[in-house]
C-alpha positions as CSV (number, residue, x, y, z in Angstrom):
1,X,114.2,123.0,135.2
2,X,111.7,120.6,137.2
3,X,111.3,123.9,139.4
4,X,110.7,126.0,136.8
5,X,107.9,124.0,135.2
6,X,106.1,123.5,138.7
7,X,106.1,127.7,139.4
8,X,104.9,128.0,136.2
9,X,102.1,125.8,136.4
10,X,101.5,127.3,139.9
11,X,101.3,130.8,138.9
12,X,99.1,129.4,136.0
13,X,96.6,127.9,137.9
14,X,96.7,131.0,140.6
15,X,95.7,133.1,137.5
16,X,92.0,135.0,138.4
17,X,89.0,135.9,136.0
18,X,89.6,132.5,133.9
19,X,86.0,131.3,132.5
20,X,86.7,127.5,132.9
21,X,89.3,126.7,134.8
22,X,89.4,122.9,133.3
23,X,90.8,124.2,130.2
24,X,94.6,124.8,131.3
25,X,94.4,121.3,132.9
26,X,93.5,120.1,129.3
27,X,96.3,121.7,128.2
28,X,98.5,120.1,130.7
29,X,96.4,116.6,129.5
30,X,97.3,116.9,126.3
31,X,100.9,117.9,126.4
32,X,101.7,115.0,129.1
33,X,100.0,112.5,126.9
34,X,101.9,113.4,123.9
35,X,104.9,113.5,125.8
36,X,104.4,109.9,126.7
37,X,103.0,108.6,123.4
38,X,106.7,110.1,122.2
39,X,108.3,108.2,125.0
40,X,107.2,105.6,123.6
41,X,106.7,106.2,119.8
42,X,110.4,106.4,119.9
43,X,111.5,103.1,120.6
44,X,110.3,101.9,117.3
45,X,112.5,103.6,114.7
46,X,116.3,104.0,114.2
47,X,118.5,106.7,114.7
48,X,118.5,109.0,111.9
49,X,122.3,110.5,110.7
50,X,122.5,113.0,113.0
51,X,121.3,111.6,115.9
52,X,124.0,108.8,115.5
53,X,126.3,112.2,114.9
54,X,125.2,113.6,118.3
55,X,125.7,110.4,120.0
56,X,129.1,110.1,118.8
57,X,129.7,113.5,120.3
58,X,128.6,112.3,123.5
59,X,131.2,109.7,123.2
60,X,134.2,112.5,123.4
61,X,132.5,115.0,125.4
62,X,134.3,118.5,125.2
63,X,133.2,122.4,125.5
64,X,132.6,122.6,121.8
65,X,132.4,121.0,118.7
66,X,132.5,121.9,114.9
67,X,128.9,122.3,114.2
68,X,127.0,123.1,116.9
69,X,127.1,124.1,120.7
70,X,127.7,121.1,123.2
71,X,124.7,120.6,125.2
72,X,123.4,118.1,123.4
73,X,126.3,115.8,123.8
74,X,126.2,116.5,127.1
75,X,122.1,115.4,128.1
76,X,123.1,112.5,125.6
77,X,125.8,111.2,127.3
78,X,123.6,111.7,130.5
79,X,120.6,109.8,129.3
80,X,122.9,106.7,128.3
81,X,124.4,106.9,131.6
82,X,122.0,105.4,133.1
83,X,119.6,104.1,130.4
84,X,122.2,102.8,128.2
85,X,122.8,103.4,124.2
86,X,119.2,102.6,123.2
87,X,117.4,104.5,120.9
88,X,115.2,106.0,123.7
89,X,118.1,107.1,125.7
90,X,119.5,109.2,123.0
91,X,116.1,110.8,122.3
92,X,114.8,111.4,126.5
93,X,116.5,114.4,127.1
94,X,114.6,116.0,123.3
95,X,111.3,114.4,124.6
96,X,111.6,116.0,128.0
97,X,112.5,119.1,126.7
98,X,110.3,119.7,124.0
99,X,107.1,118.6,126.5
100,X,109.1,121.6,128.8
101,X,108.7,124.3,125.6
102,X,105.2,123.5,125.7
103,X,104.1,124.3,128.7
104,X,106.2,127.3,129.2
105,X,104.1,128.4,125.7
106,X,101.2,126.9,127.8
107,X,102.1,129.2,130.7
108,X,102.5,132.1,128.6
109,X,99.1,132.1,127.2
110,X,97.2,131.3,130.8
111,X,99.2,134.1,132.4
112,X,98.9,136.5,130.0
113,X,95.9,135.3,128.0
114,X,93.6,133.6,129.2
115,X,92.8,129.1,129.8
116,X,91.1,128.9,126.6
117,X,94.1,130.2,124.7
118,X,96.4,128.0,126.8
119,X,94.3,125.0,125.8
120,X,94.7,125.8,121.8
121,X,98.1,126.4,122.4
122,X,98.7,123.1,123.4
123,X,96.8,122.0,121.0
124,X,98.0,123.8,118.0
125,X,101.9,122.5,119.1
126,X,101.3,119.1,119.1
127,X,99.6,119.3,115.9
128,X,102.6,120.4,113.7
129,X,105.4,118.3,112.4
130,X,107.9,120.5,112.7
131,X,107.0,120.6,116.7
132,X,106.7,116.1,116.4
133,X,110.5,115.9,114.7
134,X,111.6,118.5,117.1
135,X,110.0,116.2,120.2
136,X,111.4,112.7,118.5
137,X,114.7,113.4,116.9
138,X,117.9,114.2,119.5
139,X,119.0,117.4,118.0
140,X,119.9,120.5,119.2
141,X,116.7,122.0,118.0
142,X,114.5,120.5,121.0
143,X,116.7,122.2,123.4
144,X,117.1,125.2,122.2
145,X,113.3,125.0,121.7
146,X,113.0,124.7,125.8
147,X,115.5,127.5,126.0
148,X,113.6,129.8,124.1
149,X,110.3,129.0,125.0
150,X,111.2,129.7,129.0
151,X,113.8,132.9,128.5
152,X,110.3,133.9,126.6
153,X,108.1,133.6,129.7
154,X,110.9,134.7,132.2
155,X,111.8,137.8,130.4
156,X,108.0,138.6,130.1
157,X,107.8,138.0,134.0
158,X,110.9,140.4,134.2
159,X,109.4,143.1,132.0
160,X,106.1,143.0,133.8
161,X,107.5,142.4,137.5
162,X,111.0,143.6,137.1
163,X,112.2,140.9,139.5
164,X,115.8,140.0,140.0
165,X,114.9,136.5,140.2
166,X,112.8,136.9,136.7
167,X,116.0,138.4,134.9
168,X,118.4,135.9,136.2
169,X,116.3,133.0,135.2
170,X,115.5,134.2,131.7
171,X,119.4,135.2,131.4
172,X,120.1,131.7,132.2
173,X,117.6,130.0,129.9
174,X,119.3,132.0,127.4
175,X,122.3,130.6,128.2
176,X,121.4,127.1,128.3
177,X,120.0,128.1,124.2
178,X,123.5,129.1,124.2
179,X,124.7,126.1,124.5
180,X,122.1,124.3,123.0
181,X,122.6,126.0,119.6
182,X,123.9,129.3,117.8
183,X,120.7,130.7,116.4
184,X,119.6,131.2,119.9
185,X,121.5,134.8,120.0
186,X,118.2,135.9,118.3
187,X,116.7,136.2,121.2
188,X,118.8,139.0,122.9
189,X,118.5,141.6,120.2
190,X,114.5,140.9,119.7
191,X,113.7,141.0,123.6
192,X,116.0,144.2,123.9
193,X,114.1,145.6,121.0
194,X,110.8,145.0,122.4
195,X,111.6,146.5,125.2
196,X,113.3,149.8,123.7
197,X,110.1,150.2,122.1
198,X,107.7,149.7,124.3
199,X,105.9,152.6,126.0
200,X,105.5,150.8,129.5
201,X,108.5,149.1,129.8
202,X,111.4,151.0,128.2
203,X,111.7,152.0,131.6
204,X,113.1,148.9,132.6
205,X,115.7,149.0,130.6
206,X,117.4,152.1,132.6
207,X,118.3,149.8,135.3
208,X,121.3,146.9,135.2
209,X,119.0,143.9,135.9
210,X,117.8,142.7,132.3
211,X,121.8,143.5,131.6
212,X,123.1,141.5,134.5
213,X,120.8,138.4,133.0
214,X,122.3,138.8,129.2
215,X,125.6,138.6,131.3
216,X,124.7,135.9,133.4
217,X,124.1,134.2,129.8
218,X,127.0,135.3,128.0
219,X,129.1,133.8,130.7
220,X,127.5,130.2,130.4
221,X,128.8,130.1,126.8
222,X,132.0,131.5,127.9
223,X,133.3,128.0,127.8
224,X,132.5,127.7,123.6
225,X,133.6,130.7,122.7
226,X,137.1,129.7,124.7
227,X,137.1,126.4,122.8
228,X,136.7,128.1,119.1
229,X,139.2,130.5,120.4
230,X,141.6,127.7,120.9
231,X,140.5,125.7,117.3
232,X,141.0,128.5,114.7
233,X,137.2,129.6,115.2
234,X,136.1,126.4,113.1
235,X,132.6,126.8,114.4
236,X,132.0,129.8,113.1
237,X,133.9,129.0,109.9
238,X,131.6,126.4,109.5
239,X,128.5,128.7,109.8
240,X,129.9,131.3,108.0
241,X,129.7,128.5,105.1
242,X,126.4,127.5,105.6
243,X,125.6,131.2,105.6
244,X,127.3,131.4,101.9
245,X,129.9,133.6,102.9
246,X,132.1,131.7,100.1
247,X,129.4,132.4,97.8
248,X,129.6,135.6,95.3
249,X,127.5,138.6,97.4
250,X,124.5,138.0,95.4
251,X,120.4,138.3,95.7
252,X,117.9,136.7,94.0
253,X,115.1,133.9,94.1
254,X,116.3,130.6,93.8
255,X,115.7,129.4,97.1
256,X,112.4,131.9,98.4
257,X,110.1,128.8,97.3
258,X,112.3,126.3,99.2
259,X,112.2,128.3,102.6
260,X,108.3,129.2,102.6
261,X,107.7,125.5,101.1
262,X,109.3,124.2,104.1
263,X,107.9,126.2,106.4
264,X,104.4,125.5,105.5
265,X,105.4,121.8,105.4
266,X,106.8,121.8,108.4
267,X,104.2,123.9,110.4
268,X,101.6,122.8,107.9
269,X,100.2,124.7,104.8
270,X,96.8,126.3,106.8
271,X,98.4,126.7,110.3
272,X,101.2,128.2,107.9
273,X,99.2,130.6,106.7
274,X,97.1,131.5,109.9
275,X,100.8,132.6,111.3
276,X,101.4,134.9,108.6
277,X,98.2,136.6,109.3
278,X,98.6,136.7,113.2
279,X,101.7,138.8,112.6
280,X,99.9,141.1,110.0
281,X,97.4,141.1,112.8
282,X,99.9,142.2,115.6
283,X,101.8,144.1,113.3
284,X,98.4,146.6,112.3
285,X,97.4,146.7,116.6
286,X,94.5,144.5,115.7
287,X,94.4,143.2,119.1
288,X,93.2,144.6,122.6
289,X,95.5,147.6,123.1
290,X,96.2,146.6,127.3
291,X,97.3,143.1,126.0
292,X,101.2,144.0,126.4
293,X,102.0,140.5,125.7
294,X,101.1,140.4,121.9
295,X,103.8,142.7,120.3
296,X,106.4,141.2,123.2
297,X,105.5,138.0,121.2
298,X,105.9,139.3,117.8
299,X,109.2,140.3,118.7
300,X,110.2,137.3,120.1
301,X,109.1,135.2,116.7
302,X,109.1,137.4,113.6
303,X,112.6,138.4,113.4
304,X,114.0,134.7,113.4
305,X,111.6,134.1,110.4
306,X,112.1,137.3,108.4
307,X,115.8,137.3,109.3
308,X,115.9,133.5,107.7
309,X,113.9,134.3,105.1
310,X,116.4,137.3,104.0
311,X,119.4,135.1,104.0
312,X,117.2,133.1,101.4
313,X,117.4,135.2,99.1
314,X,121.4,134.6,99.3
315,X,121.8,131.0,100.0
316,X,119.8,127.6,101.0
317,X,118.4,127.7,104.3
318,X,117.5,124.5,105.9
319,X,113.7,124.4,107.4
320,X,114.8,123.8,110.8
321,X,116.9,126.6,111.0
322,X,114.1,129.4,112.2
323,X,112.1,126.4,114.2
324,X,112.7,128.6,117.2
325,X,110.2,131.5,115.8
326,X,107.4,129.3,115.2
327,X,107.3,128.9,119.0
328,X,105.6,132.4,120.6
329,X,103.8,132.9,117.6
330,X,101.3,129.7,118.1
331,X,100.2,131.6,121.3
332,X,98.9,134.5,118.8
333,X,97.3,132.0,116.5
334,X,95.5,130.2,119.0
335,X,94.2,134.2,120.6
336,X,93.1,135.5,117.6
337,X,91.4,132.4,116.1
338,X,91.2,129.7,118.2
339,X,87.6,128.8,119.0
340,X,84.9,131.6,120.3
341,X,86.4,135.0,121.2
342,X,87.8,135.1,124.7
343,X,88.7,137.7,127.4
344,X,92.0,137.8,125.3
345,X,90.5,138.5,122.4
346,X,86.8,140.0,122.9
347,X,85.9,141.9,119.8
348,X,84.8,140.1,117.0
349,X,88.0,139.2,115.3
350,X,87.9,138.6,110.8
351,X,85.5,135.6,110.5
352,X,88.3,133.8,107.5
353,X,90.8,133.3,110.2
354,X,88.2,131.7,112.7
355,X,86.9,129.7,110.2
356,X,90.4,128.3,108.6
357,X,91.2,127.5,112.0
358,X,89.6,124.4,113.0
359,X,90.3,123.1,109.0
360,X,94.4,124.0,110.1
361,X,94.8,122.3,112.9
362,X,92.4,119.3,111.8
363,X,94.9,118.8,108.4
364,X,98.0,119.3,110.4
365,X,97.0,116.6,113.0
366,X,96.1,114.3,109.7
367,X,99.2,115.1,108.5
368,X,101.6,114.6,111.2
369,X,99.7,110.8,111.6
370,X,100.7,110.0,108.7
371,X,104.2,110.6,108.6
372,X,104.4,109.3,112.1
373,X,102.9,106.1,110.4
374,X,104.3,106.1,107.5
375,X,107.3,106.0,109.7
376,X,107.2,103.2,111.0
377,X,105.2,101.3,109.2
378,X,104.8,102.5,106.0
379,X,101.3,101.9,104.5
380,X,101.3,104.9,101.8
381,X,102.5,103.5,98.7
382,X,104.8,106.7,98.0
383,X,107.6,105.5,94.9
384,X,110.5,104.7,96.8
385,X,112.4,107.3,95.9
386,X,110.5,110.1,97.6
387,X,110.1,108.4,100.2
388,X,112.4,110.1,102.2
389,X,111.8,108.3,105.7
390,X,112.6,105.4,104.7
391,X,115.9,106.4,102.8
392,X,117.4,108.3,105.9
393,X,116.2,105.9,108.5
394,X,116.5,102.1,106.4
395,X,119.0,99.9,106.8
396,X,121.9,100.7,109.1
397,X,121.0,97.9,111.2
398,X,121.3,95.5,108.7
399,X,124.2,97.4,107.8
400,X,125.6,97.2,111.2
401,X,125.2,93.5,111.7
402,X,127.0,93.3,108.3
403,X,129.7,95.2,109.2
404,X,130.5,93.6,112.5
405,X,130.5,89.9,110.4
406,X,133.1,91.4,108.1
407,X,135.3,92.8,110.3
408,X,135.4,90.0,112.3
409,X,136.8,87.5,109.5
410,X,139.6,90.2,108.6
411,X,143.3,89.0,109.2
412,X,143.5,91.1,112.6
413,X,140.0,92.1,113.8
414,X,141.6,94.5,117.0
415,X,143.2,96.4,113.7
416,X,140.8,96.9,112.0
417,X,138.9,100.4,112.1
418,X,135.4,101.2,110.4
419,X,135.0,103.6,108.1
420,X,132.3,105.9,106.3
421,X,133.3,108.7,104.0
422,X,131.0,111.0,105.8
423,X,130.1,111.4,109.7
424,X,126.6,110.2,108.8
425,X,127.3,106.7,107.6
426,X,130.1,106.7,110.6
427,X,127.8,107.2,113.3
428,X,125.3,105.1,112.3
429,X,128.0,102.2,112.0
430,X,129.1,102.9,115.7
431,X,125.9,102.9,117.0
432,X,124.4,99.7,115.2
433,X,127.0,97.9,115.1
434,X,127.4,95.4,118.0
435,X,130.0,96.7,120.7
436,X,129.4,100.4,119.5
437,X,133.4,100.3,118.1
438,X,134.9,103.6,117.6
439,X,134.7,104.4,114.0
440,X,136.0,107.2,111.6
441,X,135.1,109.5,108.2
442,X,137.3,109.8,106.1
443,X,136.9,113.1,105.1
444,X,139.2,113.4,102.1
445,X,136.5,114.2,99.4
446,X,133.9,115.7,101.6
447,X,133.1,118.7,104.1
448,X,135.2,118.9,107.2
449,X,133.5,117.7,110.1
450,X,133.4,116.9,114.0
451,X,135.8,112.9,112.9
452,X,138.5,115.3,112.3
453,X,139.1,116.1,115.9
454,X,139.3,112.8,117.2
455,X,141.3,110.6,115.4
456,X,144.6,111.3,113.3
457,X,146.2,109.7,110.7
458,X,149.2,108.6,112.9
459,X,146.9,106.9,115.5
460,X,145.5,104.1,112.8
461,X,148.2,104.1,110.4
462,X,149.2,100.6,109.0
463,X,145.3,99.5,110.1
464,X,143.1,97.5,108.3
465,X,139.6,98.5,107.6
466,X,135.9,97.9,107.0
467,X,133.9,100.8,105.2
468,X,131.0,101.5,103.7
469,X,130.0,104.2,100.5
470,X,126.9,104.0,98.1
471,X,129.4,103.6,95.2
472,X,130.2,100.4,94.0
473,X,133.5,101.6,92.3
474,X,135.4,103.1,95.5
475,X,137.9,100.7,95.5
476,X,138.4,102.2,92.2
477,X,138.4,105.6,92.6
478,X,139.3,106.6,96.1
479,X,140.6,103.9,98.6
480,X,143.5,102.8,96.0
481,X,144.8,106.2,97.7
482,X,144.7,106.0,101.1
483,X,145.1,101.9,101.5
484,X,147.5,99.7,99.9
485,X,144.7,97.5,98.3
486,X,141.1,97.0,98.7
487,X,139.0,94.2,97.6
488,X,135.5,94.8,95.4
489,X,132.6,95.6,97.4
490,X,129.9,93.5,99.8
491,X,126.9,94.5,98.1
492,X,124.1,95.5,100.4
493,X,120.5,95.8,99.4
494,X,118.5,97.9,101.7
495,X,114.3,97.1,101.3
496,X,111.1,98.9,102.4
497,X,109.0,96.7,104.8
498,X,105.5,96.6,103.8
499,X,102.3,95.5,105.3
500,X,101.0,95.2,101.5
501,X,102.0,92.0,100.2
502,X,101.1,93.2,96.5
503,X,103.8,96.3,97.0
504,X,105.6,94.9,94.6
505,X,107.8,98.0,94.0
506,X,108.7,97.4,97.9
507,X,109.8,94.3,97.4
508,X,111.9,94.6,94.3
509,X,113.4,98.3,94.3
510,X,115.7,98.9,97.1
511,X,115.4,102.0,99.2
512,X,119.0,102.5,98.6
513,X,122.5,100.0,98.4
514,X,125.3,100.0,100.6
515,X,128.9,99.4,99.2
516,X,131.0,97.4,101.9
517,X,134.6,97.3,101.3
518,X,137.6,95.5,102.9
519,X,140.8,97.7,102.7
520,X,144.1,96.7,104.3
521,X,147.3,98.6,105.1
522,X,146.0,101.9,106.0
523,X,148.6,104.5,104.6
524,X,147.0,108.2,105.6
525,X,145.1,110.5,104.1
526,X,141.5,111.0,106.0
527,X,141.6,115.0,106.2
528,X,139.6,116.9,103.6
529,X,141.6,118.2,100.5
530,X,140.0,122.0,100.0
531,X,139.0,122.4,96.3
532,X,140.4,126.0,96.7
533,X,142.6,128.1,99.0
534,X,139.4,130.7,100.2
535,X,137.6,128.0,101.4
536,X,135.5,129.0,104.6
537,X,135.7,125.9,106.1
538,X,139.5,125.5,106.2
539,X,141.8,126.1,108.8
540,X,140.7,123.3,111.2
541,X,142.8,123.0,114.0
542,X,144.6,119.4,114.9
543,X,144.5,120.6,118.9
């Protein structure tokens, strides 16, 4: 990868006709310096769910797991190798790899554009917060990001030079996506498609190289395919579900709004919108017609967002889900209306585009500072209950510490197992609580998940256990089930810090409780119980 990065800023900087050369060294500037302000930035906030989730993973390494592609156990387990199970461990491999996406975006645009491009390109990246949570939170979405971002610029190279070592290296960048997560098979289809349809490179396509590099990708995620093979195809049950394949076949508009809302949060509204009109641009030739590159990059970031925004009309789709289209297209925003008009982009391109441009990326900077602030030391007086940062990320190391003093005063502490009734309280008790103990989700009344591979009934049966819900009446109505008794809950408060000391709503509204139960005499019972016999998701496999 390191060798990668340095060809690519080589053939950058050996790039000719560039009318200030200090601009892709800005570029580079301004990547790097994020990248460390991230190295840094990400000491000083917990783990959210799914990072603890991923860590866990890390924790039982294997060649697949039930929600997502391996790889990002894999770096994880990696990092805290040598680093240790910090917070800035888990993350290092995301940071590196997202500062790795930019500059292959970067190299794109100076190759192919020209250094002013490449500058607003960097610039235009590490502006929106989509590309900030991508960069800060250890999920597979930051490596696939890296993955797409240089099969992009290889498979251009290949197209343009139609050089074996250019198709190998894009086939295995697409197979390292592979494995970093599913939504990366995108790319295959769209860069075939570009080139069946191109006029000066269809050609290319007659030979067996850009089909030895789809090979040479294919095989890489041999290994997953072999492991879903061997566990009832769970993975793909499970995206089939998130898909709605349970759901009746129908179409309508109930979640549209909610995919282009999050979108435009995520990439923010203006830079949103400039996006849409850069692929109306592409998409009516408005561009110079020897500029290759530009449909190349339509193809490789339309057809994740139209694709995503078709299955919308059918089911929820989560806003990170086409993060990976969002990536090419920033280098068209930043050519047709970032700053004067370039060698890219000589003509006079439509003055509203130019002039939203520099109000875009000024309100998505503004924005992203503040939820990096608000973050981490949350100044905005936002009601509690919206404030969503501080209800995913509060509290689990309070919670942990808790947890740990409980399960020490139980009758037999060494047989005692924790407990969440989802993965996401789970992980977060295994990494914040001192020791990092192995812990498990009970699954009973939720969605299967990754828990149900690694521990069985038989292995804890007879324990006794620490847990935590947000119900206070789970002793009630749940655990009576699966334990011979459980006492009434520890009750956990979780606050908001404040710099304010007049936030009185801080101070006296919890962010949310924690329920902390004591159960004893473990009897079985932790695998999900499928309201109905079509359920997608069933069929997990106990091997």
């Amino acid at each position: 990868m390191l060798r990668c990065v340095e060809r690519l800023f080589q053939d950058g900087m050996r790039m000719q006709e560039r009318d200030d050369k200090n601009y892709l060294a800005l570029a580079w500037i301004w990547v790097l310096g994020f990248t460390f302000f991230r190295l840094v930035y990400a000491t000083f906030f917990p783990l959210a769910p799914d990072e603890a989730n991923y860590w866990q993973w890390s924790r039982h390494l294997d060649w697949g797991y039930h929600d997502q592609s391996p790889l990002i156990a894999w770096v994880i387990r990696f990092s805290t190798l040598f680093l240790g199970h910090t917070e800035l461990a888990v993350r290092l491999p995301i940071i590196v790899a997202m500062a790795v996406a930019a500059l292959y975006l970067v190299g794109i645009a100076a190759r192919w554009m020209d250094d002013r491009t490449a500058f607003h390109t960097a610039l235009i990246t590490q502006a929106t917060l989509g590309f900030n949570a991508g960069a800060l939170l250890a999920t597979p979405d930051g490596l696939q990001a890296a993955a797409w971002a240089g099969a992009a610029y290889h498979t251009a190279r290949a197209y343009e030079d139609h050089d074996w070592a250019q198709w190998l290296t894009a086939g295995v960048w697409f197979g390292l996506g592979l494995l970093s997560k599913y939504t990366m098979v995108i790319f295959l289809p769209a860069a075939f498609c570009y080139g069946l349809f191109s006029p000066s490179h269809r050609r290319r396509l007659a030979t067996i190289r850009p089909y030895a590099a789809a090979l040479a990708g294919l095989l890489m995620f041999m290994p997953v395919i072999l492991w879903n093979a061997a566990h009832n195809w769970n993975s793909l049950r499970h995206v089939a579900d998130l898909g709605g394949a349970d759901k009746t076949p129908a179409i309508h508009w109930k979640f549209f709004g909610d995919y282009l809302a999050s979108q435009a949060g995520l990439l923010s509204p203006l830079l949103f919108i400039l996006a849409l009109m850069a692929w109306v641009a592409v998409i009516r030739k408005d561009y110079p017609a020897e500029k290759w590159i530009y449909p190349y990059l339509l193809y490789t970031s339309l057809p994740v967002f139209a694709g995503f925004a078709l299955l919308s009309f059918h089911t929820r789709v989560y806003g990170n889900w086409p993060g990976a289209g969002f990536l090419t297209i920033t280098i068209i925003t930043a050519a047709l209306y970032g700053s004067r008009p370039t060698t890219a982009v000589p003509e006079t391109r439509p003055g509203f585009g130019r002039r939203l441009y520099p109000w875009a990326l000024g309100s998505a900077y503004f924005f992203t500072f503040l939820v990096l602030l608000q973050t981490v030391w949350p100044l905005l007086p936002i009601p509690v209950h919206l404030d969503r940062t501080a209800i995913e990320l509060g509290g689990w190391r309070e919670l942990g510490l808790k947890t740990y003093d409980l399960r020490q005063g139980m009758p037999n502490p060494s047989k005692t197992f924790l407990f969440g009734l989802e993965y996401q309280p789970a992980s977060e008790l295994a990494f914040y609580t001192p020791t990092h103990p192995p812990t498990v989700s009970i699954n009973r009344w939720s969605r299967p998940n990754v828990y149900d591979y690694w521990l069985q009934d038989e292995d804890i049966r007879g324990w006794d256990a620490v847990g935590v819900t947000y119900h206070g009446r789970t002793h009630l109505e749940g655990l009576e089930d699966i334990f011979e008794r459980a006492d009434p809950p520890v009750k956990l408060d979780i606050y908001r810090p404040s710099p304010w000391p007049s936030d009185m709503v801080a101070q006296d509204v919890p962010v949310k409780t924690f329920y902390i139960y004591r159960a004893y005499g473990f009897k079985g019972g932790m695998r999900r119980i499928p309201p109905r016999q079509e359920d997608a998701r069933e069929g997990l496999s106990r091997e």
